[in-house]
GUFI-154642 format. One record per residue (C-alpha): residue number from 1; residue in three letters; x, y, z. Coordinates in steps of 0.25 Angstrom, whole numbers, plus 5000, padded with zeros to 4 digits. Example, Ala and Ser with C-alpha at 12.3 -4.5 7.8 and 13.67 -1.06 7.14 Angstrom:
GUFI-154642
NODE    i   aa    px    py    pz
NODE    1  ALA  5049  4982  5031
NODE    2  SER  5055  4996  5029
***
This chain:
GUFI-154642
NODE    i   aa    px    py    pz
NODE    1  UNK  5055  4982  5074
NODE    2  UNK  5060  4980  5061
NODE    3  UNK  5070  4991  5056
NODE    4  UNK  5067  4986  5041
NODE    5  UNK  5058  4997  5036
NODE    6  UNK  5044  4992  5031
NODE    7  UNK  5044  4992  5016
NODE    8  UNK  5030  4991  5009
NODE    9  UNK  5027  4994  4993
NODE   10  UNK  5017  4996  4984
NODE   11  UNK  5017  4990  4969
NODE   12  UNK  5021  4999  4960
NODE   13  UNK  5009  5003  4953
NODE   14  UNK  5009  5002  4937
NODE   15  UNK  5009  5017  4932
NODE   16  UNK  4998  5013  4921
NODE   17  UNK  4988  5021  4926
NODE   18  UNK  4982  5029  4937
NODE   19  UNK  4984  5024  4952
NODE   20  UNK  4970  5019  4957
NODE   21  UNK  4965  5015  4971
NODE   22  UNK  4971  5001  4970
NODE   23  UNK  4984  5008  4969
NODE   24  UNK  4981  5019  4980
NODE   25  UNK  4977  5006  4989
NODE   26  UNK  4990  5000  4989
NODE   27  UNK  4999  5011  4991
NODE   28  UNK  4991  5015  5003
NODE   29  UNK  4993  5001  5009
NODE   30  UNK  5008  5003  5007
NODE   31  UNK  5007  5017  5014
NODE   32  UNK  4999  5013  5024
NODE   33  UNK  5010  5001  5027
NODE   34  UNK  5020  5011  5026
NODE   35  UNK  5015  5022  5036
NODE   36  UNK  5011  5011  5047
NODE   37  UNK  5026  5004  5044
NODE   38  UNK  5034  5018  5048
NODE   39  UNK  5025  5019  5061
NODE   40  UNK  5026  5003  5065
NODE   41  UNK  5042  5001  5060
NODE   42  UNK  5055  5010  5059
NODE   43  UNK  5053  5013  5045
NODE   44  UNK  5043  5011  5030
NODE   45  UNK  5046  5013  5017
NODE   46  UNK  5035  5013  5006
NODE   47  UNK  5038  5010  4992
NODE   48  UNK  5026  5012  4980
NODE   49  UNK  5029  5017  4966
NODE   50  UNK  5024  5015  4950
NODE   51  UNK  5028  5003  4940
NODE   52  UNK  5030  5012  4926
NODE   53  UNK  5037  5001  4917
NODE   54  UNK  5031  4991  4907
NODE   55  UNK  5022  4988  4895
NODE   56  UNK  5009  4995  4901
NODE   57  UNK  5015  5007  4904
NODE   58  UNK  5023  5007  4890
NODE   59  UNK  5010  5006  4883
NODE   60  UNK  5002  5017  4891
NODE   61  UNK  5014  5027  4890
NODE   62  UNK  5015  5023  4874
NODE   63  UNK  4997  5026  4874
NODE   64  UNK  5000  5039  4880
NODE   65  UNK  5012  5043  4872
NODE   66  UNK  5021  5044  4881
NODE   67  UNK  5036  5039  4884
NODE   68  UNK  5033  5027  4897
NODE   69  UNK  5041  5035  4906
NODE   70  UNK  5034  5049  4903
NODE   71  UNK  5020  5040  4904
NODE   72  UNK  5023  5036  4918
NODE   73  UNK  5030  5047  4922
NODE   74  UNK  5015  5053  4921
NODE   75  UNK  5008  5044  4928
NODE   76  UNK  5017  5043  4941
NODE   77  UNK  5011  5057  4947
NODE   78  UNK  4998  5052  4948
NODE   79  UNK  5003  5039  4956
NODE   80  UNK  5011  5045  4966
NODE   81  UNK  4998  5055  4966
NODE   82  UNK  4992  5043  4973
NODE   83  UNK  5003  5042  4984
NODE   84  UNK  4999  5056  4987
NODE   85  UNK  4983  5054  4987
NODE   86  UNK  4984  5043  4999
NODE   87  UNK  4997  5048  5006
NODE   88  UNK  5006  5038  5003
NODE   89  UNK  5020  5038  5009
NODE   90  UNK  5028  5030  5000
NODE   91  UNK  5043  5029  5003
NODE   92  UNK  5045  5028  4986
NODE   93  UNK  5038  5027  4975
NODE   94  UNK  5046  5019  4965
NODE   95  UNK  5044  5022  4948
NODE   96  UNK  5049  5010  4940
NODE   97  UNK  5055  5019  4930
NODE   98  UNK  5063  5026  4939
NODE   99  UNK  5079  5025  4937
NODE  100  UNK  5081  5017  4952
NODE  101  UNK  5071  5006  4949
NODE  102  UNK  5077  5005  4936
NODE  103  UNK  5088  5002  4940
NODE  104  UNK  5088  4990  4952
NODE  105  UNK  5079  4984  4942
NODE  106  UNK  5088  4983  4932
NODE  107  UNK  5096  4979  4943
NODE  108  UNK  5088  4969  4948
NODE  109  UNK  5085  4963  4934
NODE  110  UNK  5101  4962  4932
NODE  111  UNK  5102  4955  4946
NODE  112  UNK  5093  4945  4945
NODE  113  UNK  5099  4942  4929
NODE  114  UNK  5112  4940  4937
NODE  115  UNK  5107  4928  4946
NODE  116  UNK  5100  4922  4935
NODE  117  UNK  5087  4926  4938
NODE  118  UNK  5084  4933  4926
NODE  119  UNK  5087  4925  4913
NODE  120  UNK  5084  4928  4898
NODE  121  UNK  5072  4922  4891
NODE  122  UNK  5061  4923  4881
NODE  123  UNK  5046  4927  4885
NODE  124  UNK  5034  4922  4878
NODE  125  UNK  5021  4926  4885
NODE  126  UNK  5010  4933  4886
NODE  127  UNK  5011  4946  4892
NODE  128  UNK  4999  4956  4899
NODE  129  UNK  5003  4969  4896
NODE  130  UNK  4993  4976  4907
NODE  131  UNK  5000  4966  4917
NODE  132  UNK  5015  4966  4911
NODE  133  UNK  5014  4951  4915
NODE  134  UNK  5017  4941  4906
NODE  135  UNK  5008  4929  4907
NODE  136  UNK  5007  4915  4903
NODE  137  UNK  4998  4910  4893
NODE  138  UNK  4993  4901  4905
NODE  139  UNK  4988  4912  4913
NODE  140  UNK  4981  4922  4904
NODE  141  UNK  4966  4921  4904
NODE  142  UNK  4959  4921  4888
NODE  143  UNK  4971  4925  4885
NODE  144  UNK  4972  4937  4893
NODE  145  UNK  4979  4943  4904
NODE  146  UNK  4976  4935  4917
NODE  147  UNK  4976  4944  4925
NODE  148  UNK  4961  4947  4928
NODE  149  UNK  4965  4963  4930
NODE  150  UNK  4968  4961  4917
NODE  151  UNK  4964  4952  4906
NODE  152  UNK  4970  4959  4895
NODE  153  UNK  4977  4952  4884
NODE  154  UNK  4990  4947  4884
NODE  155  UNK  5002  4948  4873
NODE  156  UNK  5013  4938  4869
NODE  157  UNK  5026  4942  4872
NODE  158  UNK  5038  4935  4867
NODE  159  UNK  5052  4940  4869
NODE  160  UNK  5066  4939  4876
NODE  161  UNK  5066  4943  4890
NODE  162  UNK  5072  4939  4904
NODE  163  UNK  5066  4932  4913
NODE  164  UNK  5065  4930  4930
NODE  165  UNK  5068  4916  4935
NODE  166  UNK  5054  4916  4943
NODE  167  UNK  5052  4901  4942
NODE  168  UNK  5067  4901  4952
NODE  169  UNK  5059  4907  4964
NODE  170  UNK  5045  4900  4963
NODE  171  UNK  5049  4891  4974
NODE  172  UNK  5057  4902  4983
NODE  173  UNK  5042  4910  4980
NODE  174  UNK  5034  4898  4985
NODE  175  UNK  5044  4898  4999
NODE  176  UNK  5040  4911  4999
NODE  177  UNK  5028  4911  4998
NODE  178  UNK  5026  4898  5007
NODE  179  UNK  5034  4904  5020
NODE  180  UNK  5027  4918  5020
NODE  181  UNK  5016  4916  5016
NODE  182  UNK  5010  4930  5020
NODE  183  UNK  5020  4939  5011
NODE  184  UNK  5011  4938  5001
NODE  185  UNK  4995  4943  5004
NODE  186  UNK  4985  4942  5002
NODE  187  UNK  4983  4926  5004
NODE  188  UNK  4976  4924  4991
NODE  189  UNK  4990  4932  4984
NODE  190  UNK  4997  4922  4990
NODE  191  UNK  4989  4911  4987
NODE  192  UNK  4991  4914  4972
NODE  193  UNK  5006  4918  4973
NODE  194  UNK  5008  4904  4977
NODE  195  UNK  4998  4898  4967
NODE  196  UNK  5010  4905  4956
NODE  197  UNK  5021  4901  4962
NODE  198  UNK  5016  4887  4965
NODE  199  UNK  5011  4886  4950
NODE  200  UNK  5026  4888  4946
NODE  201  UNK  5033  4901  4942
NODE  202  UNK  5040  4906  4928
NODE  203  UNK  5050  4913  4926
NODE  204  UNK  5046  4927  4921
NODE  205  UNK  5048  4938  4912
NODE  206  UNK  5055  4952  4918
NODE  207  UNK  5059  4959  4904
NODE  208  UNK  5052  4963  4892
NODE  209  UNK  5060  4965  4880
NODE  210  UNK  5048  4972  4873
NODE  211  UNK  5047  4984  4881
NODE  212  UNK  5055  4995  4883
NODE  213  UNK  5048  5002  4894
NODE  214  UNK  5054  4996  4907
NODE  215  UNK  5068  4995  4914
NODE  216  UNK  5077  4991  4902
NODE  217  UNK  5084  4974  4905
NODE  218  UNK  5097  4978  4909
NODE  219  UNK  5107  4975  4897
NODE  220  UNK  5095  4971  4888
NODE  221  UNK  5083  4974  4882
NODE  222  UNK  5068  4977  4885
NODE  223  UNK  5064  4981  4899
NODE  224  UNK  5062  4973  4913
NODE  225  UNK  5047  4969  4914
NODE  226  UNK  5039  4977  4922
NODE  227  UNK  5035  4967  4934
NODE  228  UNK  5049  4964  4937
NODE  229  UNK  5055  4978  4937
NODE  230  UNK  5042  4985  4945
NODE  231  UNK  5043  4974  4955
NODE  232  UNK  5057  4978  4959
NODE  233  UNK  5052  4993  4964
NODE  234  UNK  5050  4987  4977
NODE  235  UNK  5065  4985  4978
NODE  236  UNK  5071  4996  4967
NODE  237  UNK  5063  5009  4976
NODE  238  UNK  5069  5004  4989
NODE  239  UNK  5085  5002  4983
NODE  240  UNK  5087  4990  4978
NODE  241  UNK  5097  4990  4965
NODE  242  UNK  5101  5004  4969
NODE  243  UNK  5115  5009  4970
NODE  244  UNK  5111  5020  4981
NODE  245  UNK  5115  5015  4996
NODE  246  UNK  5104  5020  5003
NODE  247  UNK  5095  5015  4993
NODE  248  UNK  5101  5002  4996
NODE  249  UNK  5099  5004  5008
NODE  250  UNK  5085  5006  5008
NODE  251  UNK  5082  4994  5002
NODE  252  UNK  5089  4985  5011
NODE  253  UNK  5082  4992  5022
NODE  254  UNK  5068  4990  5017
NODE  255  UNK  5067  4979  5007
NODE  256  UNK  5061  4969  5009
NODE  257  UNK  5046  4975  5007
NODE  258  UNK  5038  4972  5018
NODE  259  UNK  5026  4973  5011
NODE  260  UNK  5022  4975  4996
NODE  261  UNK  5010  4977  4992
NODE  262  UNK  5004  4975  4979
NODE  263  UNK  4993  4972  4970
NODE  264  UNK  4987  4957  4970
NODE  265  UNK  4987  4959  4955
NODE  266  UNK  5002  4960  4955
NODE  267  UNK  5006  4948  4967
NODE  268  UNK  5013  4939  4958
NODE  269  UNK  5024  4949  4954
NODE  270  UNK  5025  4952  4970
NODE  271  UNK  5025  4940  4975
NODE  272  UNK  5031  4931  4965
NODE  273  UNK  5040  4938  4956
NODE  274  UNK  5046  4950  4964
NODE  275  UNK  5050  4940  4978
NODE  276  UNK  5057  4933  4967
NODE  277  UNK  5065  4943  4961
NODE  278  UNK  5068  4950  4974
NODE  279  UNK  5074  4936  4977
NODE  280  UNK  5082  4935  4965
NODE  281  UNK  5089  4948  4970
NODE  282  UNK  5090  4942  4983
NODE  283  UNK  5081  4951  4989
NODE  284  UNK  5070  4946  4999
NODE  285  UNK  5056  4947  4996
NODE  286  UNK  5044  4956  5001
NODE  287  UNK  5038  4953  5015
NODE  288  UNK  5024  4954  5008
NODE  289  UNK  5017  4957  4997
NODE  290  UNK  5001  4962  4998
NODE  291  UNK  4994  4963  4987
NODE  292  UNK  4981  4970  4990
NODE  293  UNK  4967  4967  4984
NODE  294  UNK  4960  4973  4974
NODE  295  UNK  4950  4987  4974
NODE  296  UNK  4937  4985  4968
NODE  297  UNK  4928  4997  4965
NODE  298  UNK  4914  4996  4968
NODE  299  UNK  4917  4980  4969
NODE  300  UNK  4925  4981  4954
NODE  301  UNK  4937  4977  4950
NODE  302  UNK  4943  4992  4947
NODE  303  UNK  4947  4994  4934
NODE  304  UNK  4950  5006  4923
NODE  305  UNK  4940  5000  4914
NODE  306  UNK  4929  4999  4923
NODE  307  UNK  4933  5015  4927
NODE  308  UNK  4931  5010  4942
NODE  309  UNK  4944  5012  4947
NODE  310  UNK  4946  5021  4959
NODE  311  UNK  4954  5034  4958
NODE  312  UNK  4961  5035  4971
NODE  313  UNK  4964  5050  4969
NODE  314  UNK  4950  5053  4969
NODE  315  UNK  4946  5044  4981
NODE  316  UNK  4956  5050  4990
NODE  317  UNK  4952  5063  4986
NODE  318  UNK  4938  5061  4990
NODE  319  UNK  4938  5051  5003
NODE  320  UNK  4953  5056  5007
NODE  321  UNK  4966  5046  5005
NODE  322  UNK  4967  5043  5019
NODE  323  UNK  4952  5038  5018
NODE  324  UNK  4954  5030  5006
NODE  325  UNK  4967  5025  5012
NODE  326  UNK  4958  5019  5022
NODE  327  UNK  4947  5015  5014
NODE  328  UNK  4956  5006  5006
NODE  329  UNK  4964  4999  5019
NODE  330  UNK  4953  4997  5028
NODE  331  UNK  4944  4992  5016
NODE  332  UNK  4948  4979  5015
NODE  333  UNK  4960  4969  5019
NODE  334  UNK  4973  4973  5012
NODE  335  UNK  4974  4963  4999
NODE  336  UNK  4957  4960  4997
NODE  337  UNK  4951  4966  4988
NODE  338  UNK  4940  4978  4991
NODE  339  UNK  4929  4987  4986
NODE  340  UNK  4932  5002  4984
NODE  341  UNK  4922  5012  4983
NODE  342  UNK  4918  5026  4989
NODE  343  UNK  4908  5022  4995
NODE  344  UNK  4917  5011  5005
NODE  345  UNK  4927  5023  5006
NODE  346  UNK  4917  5031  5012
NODE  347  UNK  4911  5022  5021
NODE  348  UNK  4923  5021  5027
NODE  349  UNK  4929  5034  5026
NODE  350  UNK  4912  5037  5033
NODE  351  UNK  4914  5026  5043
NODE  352  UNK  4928  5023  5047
NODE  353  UNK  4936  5038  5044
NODE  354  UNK  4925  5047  5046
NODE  355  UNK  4917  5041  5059
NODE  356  UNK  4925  5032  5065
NODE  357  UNK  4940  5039  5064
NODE  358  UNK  4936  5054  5061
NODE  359  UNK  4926  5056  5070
NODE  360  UNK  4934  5049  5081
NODE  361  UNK  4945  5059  5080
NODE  362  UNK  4933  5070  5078
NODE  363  UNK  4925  5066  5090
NODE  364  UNK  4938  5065  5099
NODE  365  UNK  4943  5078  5097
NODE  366  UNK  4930  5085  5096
NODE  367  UNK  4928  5079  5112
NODE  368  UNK  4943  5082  5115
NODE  369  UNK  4940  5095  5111
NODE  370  UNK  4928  5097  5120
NODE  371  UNK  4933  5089  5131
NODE  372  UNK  4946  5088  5133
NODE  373  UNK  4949  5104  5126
NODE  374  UNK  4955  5096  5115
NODE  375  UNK  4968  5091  5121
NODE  376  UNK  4971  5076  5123
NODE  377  UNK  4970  5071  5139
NODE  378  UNK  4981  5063  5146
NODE  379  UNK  4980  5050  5142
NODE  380  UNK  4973  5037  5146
NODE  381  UNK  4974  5023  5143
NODE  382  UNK  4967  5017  5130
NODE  383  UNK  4954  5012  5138
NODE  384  UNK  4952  5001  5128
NODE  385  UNK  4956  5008  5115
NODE  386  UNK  4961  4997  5106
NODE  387  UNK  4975  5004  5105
NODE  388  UNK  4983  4989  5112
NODE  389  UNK  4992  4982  5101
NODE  390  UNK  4984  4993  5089
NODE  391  UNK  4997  5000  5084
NODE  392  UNK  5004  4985  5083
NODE  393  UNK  4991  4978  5075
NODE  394  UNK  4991  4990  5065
NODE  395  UNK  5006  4990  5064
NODE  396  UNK  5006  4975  5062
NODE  397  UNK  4993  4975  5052
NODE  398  UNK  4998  4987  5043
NODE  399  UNK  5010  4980  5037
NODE  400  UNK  5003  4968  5034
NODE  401  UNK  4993  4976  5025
NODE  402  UNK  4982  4973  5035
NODE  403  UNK  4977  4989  5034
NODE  404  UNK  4963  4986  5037
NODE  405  UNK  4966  4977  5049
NODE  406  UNK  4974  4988  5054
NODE  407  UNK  4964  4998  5050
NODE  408  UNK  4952  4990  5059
NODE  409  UNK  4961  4989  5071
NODE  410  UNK  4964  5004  5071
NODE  411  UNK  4948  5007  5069
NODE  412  UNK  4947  4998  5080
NODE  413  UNK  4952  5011  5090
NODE  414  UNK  4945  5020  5079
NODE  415  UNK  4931  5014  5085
NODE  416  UNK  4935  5011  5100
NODE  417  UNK  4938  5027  5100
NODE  418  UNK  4926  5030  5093
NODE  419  UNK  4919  5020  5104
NODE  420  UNK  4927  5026  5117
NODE  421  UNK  4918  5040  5112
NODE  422  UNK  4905  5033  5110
NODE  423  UNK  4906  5025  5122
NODE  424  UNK  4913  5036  5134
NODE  425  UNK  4904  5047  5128
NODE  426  UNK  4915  5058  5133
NODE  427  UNK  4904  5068  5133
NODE  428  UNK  4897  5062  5144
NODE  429  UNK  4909  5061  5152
NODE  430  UNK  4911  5073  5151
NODE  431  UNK  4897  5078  5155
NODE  432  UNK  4900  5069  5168
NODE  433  UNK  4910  5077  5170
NODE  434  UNK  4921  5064  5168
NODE  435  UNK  4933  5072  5161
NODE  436  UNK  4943  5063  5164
NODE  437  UNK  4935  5051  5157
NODE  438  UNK  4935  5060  5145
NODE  439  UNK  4947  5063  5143
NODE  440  UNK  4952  5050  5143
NODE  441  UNK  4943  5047  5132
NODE  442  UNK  4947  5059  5124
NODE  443  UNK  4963  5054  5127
NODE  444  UNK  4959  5039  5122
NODE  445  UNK  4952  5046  5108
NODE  446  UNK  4964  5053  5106
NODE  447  UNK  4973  5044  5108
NODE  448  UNK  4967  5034  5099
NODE  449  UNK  4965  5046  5088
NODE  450  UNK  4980  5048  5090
NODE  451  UNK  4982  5030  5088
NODE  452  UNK  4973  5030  5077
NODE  453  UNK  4980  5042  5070
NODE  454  UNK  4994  5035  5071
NODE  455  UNK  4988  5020  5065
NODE  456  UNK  4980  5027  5056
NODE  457  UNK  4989  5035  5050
NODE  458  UNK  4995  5023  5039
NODE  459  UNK  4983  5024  5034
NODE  460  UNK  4977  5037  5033
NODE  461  UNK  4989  5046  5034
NODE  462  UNK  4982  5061  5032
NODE  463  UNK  4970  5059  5040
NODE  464  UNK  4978  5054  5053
NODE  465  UNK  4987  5063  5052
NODE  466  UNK  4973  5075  5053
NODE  467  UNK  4970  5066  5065
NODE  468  UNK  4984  5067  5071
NODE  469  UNK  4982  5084  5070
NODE  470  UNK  4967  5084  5076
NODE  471  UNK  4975  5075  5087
NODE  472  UNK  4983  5086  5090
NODE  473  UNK  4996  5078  5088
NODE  474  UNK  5009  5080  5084
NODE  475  UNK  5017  5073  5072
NODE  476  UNK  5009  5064  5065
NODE  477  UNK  5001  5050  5066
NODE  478  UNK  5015  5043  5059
NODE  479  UNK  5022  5037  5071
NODE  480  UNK  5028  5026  5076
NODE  481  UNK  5016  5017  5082
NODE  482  UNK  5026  5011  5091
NODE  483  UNK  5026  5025  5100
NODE  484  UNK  5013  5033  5095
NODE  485  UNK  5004  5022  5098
NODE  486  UNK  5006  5022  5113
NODE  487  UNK  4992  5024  5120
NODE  488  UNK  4992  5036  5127
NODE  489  UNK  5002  5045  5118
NODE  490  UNK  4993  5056  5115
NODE  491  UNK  4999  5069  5120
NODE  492  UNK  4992  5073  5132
NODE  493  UNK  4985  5089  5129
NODE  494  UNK  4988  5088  5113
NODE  495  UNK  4976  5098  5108
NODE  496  UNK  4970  5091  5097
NODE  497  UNK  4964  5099  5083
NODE  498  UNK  4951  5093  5079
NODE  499  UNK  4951  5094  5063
NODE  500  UNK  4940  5094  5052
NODE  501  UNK  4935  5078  5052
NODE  502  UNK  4945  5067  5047
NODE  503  UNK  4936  5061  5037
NODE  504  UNK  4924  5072  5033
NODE  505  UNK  4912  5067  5029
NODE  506  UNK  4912  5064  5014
NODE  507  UNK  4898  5061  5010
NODE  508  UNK  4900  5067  4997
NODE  509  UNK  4911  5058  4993
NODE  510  UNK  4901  5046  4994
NODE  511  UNK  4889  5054  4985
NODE  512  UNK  4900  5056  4975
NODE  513  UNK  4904  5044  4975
***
């Protein structure tokens, strides 16, 4: 087993606005990772955090007549607000402007100037400010921003800045590429990295000598440019550039990442520029970067002027976090695009958490309770249960961003328990008089309540830890999988304590709808 702990990120997410359910989708994907990493492997570390620098966020903080550092100063509680609505347990959470980042990116910047990596020049382009990307006349669409989240029009910059030698790595990039060709996913990201680098790379921009808000060019004017310095979070948080040992230490414990994931809008930085600067420090690249599709509302595109984006404050509020959590990773693969809407939440919230899970743990401790006076039997074997090699698929599936894959094998002992009650009818064998039948049916259903509660637990993390209590058991579902997942570990004569139902009935989330 790998004594490397497993290092998983989020992008930082630009602090131009309020977090929405694309940004809530992400982050719980990372945590997911993260709370099935600690109970696979030795250890887990889990970074997310805000990108604050920049003409965007220069411009809204100068609408709102504030200083740029006051402005996102304001906005940062309602971020790390959202880590708190869907229980997320980050490790980190880095700030761009903060004095540590600031400083191993000037570092950084200073490094790579040293090895001839960054050289002086004069830019003349046209330049997106929404996107902070500088694009070539070639590229932009009537005239506009190419981006097709975008579209907006584009200005012409001309001025003296400095400039990253990317056209030196494009054939490193392509041997990347070429030999693993799985680092990079979904296959059609893939496909259109190597449709760039194949097309030929420039050297690009990484200052702007117009701008003030930013981390000031070390002995020199204007500010580093926005893309570059946000890119080197994901070594700045974890000790990189820093003075302090055990920072240091950190980071040569846990880097490189094992997984990032990311946008699909925002791949070309990932998997093009930042491998290529990590390199120019001598560092290695990522294992893998995911980028993860698109959420459409109601089959649209979301957007602030079509007023159709999702609050995820208010859908956690009504359906619970830990069934949105679901929703979103059983939905669809990890990387297509989906559909949101209330009415698919509650379908499944209806049909998967309220039937097939919450009535399974109901039912079993209801007959438990009648049967057995609540206390769990002496075990028996797993009669068939699909419990062989279950722990290892999900451990295996999880990393790879394969939550829905995970989340179908695990239903699949969801609906072989819910068919061992339908199909022994334990209370007819009991009429019969056939108690010791029963009570190996009751130790099979708890049993796999207590299975389910440990794999589920990644991914809901407050309702399985309510199933752990109406189990009766100790601790709490977040252990090692290695030892907890041994068929027949149920303390023999734990009382369990039925609750209130896991997932109540919510009809009139779906009228309000």
């Amino acid at each position: 087993m790998s004594e490397r702990a497993f290092y998983v990120t989020t992008p930082i997410y630009y602090v131009s606005g309020n977090p929405h359910i694309g940004h809530a989708y992400t982050t719980i994907a990372a945590d997911t990772m993260s709370r099935a990493a600690r109970c696979a492997r030795p250890a887990a570390y889990f970074l997310t955090g805000t990108d604050e620098h920049g003409q965007k966020i220069a411009e809204n903080a100068r609408a709102a007549g504030l200083e740029p550092q006051v402005f996102v100063d304001s906005l940062i509680p309602r971020w790390k607000a959202l880590l708190d609505a869907y229980e997320i347990a980050n490790d980190d959470f880095i700030r761009t402007t903060e004095g540590r980042h600031e400083r191993a990116v000037q570092r950084a910047f200073e490094t790579l100037r040293e090895r001839g990596d960054i050289y002086p020049g004069k830019y003349e382009g046209w330049y997106c400010t929404n996107d902070e990307t500088f694009w070539p006349e070639s590229k932009l669409v009537d005239g506009r921003c190419p981006n097709p989240e975008c579209r907006r029009e584009v200005k012409w910059l001309s001025e003296d800045d400095w400039f990253f030698r990317l056209s030196a790595y494009n054939q490193r990039l392509l041997e990347h590429f070429e030999r693993n060709p799985h680092w990079v996913r979904p296959q059609r990201v893939y496909n259109e990295m190597m449709a760039i680098l194949q097309s030929g790379l420039e050297d690009i921009s990484i200052t702007r000598a117009t701008l003030s808000w930013g981390i000031p060019v070390p002995g020199g004017e204007g500010v580093i440019y926005v893309w570059f310095d946000a890119l080197l979070n994901y070594i700045t948080a974890i000790g990189w550039g820093s003075d302090d040992p055990a920072q240091r230490a950190l980071f040569e414990r846990i880097w490189p990442a094992d997984a990032q994931l990311i946008g699909k809008e925002i791949a070309r930085f990932h998997t093009i520029i930042w491998p290529a600067v990590l390199w120019g420090l001598g560092l290695a690249a990522p294992e893998s970067v995911i980028a993860n599709g698109w959420i459409t509302f109601n089959d649209e595109k979301m957007s602030k002027s079509k007023g159709n984006v999702v609050d995820p404050f208010e859908i956690a509020q009504r359906f619970t976090p830990d069934a949105v959590r679901y929703f979103l990773l059983r939905e669809a693969p990890f990387g297509g695009d989906f559909n949101f809407s209330e009415e698919a939440v509650m379908r499944r919230y209806q049909a998967d958490l309220g039937n097939d899970l919450g009535n399974l743990l109901n039912r079993s401790l209801s007959m438990l309770e009648r049967y057995c006076e609540g206390r769990v039997p002496a075990p028996v074997d797993a009669g068939g249960l699909p419990v062989t090699g279950l722990a290892e698929r999900v451990a295996a599936q999880v990393p790879a961003c394969a939550f829905r894959d995970a989340l179908e094998e695990i239903w699949q002992l969801v609906t072989a328990l819910n068919k061992l009650i339908d199909e022994s009818k334990p209370w007819e064998m009991k009429k019969r008089g056939d108690d010791e039948a029963v009570r190996g049916v009751m130790f099979r259903l708890c049993e796999g309540l207590r299975w389910l509660a440990v794999l589920l637990h990644p991914f809901m993390p407050v309702k399985t830890v309510e199933m752990w209590r109406q189990l009766g058991l100790s601790g709490t579902p977040e252990q090692a999988w290695s030892s907890a997942l041994r068929w027949g570990g149920f303390p023999v004569g734990t009382r369990v304590n039925k609750g209130e139902p896991l997932f109540p009935r919510l009809e009139a989330a779906l009228e309000n709808a």
